[in-house]
C-alpha positions as CSV (number, residue, x, y, z in Angstrom):
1,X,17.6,10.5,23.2
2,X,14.5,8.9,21.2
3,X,12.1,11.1,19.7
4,X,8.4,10.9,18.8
5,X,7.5,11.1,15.3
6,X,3.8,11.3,13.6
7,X,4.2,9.8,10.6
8,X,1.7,8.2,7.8
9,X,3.4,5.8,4.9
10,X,0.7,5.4,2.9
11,X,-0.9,8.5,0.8
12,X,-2.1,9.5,-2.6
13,X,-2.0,12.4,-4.0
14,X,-3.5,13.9,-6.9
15,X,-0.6,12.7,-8.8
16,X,-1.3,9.2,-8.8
17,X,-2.3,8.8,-12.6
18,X,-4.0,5.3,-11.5
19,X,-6.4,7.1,-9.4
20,X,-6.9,9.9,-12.3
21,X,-7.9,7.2,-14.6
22,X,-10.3,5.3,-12.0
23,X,-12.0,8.6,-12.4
24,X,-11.1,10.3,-9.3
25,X,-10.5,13.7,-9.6
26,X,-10.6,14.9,-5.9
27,X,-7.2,14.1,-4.7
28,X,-5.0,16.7,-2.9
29,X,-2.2,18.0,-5.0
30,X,1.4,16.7,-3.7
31,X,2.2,20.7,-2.8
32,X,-0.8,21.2,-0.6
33,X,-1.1,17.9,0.7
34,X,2.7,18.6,2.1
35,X,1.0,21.9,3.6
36,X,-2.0,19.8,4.9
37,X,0.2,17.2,6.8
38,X,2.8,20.2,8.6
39,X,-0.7,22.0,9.6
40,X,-1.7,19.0,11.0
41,X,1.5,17.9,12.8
42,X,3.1,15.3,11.0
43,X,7.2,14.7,10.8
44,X,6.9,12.3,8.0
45,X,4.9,11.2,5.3
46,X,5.3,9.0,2.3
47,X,3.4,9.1,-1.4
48,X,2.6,5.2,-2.0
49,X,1.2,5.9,-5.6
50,X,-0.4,2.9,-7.3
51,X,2.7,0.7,-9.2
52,X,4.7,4.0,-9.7
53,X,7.4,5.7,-7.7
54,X,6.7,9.0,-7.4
55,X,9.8,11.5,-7.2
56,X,9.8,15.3,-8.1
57,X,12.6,17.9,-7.6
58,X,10.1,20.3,-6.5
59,X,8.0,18.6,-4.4
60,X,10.8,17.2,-2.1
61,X,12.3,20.5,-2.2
62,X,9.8,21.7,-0.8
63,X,8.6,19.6,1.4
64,X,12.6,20.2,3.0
65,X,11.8,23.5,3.4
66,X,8.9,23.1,5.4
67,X,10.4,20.4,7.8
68,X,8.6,17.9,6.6
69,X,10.3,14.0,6.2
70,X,9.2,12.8,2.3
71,X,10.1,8.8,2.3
72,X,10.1,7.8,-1.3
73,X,7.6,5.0,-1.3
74,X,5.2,3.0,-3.9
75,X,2.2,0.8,-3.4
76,X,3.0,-2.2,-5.9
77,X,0.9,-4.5,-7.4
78,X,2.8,-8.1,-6.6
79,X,1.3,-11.3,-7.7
80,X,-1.8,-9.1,-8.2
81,X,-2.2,-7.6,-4.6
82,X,-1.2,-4.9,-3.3
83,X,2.6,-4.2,-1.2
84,X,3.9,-1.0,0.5
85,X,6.8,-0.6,-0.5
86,X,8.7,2.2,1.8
87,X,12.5,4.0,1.2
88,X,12.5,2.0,-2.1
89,X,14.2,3.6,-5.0
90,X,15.1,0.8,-7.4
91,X,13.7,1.0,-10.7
92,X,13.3,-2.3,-10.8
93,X,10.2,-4.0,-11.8
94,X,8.5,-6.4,-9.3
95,X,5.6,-8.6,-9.9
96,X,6.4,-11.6,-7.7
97,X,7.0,-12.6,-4.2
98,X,10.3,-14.2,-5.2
99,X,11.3,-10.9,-6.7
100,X,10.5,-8.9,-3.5
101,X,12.7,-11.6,-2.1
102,X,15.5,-10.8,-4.2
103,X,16.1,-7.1,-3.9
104,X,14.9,-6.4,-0.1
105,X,16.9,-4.4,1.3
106,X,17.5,-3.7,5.4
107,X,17.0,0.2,4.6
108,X,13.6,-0.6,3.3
109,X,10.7,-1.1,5.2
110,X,7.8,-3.8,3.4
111,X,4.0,-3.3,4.8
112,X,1.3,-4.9,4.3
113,X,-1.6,-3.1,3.2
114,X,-5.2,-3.1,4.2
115,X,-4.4,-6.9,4.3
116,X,-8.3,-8.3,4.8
117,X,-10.4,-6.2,3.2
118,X,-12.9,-8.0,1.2
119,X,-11.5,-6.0,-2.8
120,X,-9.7,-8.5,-4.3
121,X,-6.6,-6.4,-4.2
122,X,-5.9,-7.1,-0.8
123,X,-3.1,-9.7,0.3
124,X,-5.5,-12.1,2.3
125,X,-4.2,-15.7,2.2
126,X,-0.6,-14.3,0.5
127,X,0.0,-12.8,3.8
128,X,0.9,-15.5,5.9
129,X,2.2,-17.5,2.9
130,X,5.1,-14.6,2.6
131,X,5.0,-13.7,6.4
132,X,9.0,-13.5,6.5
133,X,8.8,-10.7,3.8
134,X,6.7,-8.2,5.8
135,X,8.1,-5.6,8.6
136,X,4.8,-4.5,9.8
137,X,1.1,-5.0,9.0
138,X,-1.1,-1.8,8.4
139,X,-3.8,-0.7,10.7
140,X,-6.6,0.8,7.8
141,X,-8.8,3.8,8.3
142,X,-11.8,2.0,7.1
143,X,-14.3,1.1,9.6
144,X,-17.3,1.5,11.4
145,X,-18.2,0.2,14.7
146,X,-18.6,-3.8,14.7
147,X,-17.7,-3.3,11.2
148,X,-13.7,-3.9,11.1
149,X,-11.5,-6.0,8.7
150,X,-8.7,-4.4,11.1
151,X,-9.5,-7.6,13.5
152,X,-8.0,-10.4,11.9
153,X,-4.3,-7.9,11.1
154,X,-4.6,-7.3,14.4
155,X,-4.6,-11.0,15.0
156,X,-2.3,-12.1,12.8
157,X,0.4,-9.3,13.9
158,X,0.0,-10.6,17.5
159,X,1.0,-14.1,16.0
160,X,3.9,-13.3,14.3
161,X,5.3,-10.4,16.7
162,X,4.9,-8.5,13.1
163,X,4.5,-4.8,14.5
164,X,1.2,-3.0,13.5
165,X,1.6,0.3,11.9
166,X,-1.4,3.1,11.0
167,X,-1.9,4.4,7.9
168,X,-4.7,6.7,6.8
169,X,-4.3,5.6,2.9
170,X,-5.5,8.8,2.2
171,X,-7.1,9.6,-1.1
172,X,-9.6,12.5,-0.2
173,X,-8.5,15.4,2.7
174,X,-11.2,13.9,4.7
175,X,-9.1,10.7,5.2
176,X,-6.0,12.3,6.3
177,X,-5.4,12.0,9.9
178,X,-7.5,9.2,10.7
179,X,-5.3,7.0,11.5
180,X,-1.2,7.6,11.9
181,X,1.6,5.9,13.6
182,X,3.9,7.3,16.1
183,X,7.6,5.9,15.8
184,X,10.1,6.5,18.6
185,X,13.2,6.9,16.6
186,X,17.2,7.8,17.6
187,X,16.5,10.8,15.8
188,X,14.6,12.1,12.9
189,X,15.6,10.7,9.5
190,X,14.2,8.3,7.3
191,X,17.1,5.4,8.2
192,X,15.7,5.7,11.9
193,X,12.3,5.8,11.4
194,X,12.6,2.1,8.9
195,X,14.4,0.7,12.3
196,X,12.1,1.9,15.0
197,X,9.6,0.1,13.2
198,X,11.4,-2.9,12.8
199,X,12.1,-3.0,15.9
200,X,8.5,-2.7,17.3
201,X,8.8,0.9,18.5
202,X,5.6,2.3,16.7
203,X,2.0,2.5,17.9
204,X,-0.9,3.4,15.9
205,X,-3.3,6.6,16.6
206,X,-7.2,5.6,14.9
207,X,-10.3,7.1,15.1
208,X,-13.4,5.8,14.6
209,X,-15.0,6.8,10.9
210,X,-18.8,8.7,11.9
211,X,-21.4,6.5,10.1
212,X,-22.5,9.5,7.8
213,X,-18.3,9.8,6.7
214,X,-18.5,5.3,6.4
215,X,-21.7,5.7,3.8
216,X,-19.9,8.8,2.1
217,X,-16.6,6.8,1.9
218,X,-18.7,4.0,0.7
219,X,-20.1,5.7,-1.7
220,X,-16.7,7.5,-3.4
221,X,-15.4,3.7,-3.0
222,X,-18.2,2.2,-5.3
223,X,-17.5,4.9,-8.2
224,X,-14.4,3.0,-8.5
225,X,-16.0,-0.6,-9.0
226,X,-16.6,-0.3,-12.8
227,X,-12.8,0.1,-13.7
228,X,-11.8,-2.1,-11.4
229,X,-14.7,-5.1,-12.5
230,X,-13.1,-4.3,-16.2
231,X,-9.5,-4.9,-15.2
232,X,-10.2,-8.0,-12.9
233,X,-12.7,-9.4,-16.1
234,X,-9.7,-8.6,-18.0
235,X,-7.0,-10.3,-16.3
236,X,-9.5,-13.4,-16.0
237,X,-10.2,-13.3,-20.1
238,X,-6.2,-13.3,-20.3
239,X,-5.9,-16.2,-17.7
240,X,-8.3,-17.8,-19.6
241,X,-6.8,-17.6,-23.3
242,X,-3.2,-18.8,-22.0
243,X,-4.6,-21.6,-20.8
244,X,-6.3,-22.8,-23.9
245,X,-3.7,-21.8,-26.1
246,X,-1.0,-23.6,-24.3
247,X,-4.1,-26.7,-24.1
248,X,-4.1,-26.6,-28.4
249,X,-0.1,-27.0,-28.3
250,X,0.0,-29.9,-25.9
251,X,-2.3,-31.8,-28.3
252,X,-0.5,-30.8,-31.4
253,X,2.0,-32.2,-30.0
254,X,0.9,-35.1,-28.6
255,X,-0.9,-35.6,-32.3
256,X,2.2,-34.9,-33.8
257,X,4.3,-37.6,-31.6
258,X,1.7,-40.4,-32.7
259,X,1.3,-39.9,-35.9
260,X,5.2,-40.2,-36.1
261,X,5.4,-43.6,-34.6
């Protein structure tokens, strides 16, 4: 008989060394955010780290012992944006589309995160271009009344019968349990949970941020910008110089072929 499962695959926790060098210094420690999420109910959660696959002895141990489900999960940087990337082990590095394609596996589950907000880490356009690749499209805590880049997921789930799953993308407590997903799964284990919502048997729990917790997310948000501008102007400088570099060797070439003639 199916059962009903809370889940949220898509956390930080203090451990996230991208986050501790952004300069945010108020995430909840893996032990106690394991605490956090049995006080509050959940059956499963997963630690979607920025471009690194967190996994410790300890932690899983004891998230076991408290009942709770720990899906080993990561949220990648492909092609620049960012990729959930749930029940995936591989130590594999991916940076492309076309390498997602490659080593997708059907006991791994590929969401797409926070897929229209306006930071330019977002999947936007990329989206639709790689629909095939995604199981399910994330529902974001992030909004305010008329204020909702949820809208145009929602839309574009509906269009592709891609199943809509809620994530809290928790960073701070306050976050947590915002937005979740319940999953009605053959039984409660991580294999059943990736099929259920594959299959379309999730629906996703949100509230409503209070304008006073939107300005203060806002806020903790924007202390984030500066790094973020830097690697972004950074990425653009590189952009830049390959292009003019590999300019300077096309015309040393093409000098080079007509001064032989």
């Amino acid at each position: 008989m199916p059962v009903r499962l809370k889940i949220d695959l898509h956390t930080h926790s203090a451990e996230d060394c991208s986050e501790v060098v952004s300069g945010h210094t108020d995430l909840i420690p893996a032990f106690k955010f394991i605490d956090l999420a049995v006080a509050k109910g959940y059956d499963a959660i997963s630690f979607t780290h920025h471009g690194m696959l967190y996994q410790d002895r300890d932690v899983l141990r004891y998230a076991q012992k408290k009942g709770l489900l720990l899906i080993p999960g990561v949220e990648a940087f492909i092609e620049r944006r960012h990729v959930l990337l749930i029940n995936f082990t591989q130590k594999k590095y991916i940076t492309t589309f076309e390498d997602l394609r490659a080593c997708k596996h059907d006991n791994m589950l590929v969401i797409a995160p926070h897929p229209y907000y306006s930071a330019g880490i977002s999947l936007g356009h990329y989206l639709e271009r790689n629909i095939d690749l995604f199981d399910a499209i994330e529902y974001c805590h992030f909004y305010y009344g008329p204020l909702n880049f949820n809208r145009k997921a929602v839309r574009i789930a509906k269009k592709y019968g891609v199943p809509l799953v809620g994530n809290s993308d928790t960073h701070h407590p306050m976050q947590f349990g915002t937005t979740f997903s319940y999953v009605h799964a053959e039984e409660r284990s991580i294999p059943a949970i990736i099929q259920a919502i594959k299959q379309g048997q999730v629906q996703y729990v949100s509230y409503p941020l209070s304008l006073p917790q939107f300005i203060s997310e806002t806020f903790w948000i924007l202390q984030k910008l500066p790094y973020e501008i830097r690697m972004h102007l950074r990425r653009r400088v590189y952009r830049a110089s390959r292009k003019v570099l590999h300019r300077v060797v096309n015309l040393r070439n093409q000098f080079g072929r007509n001064g032989n003639r």
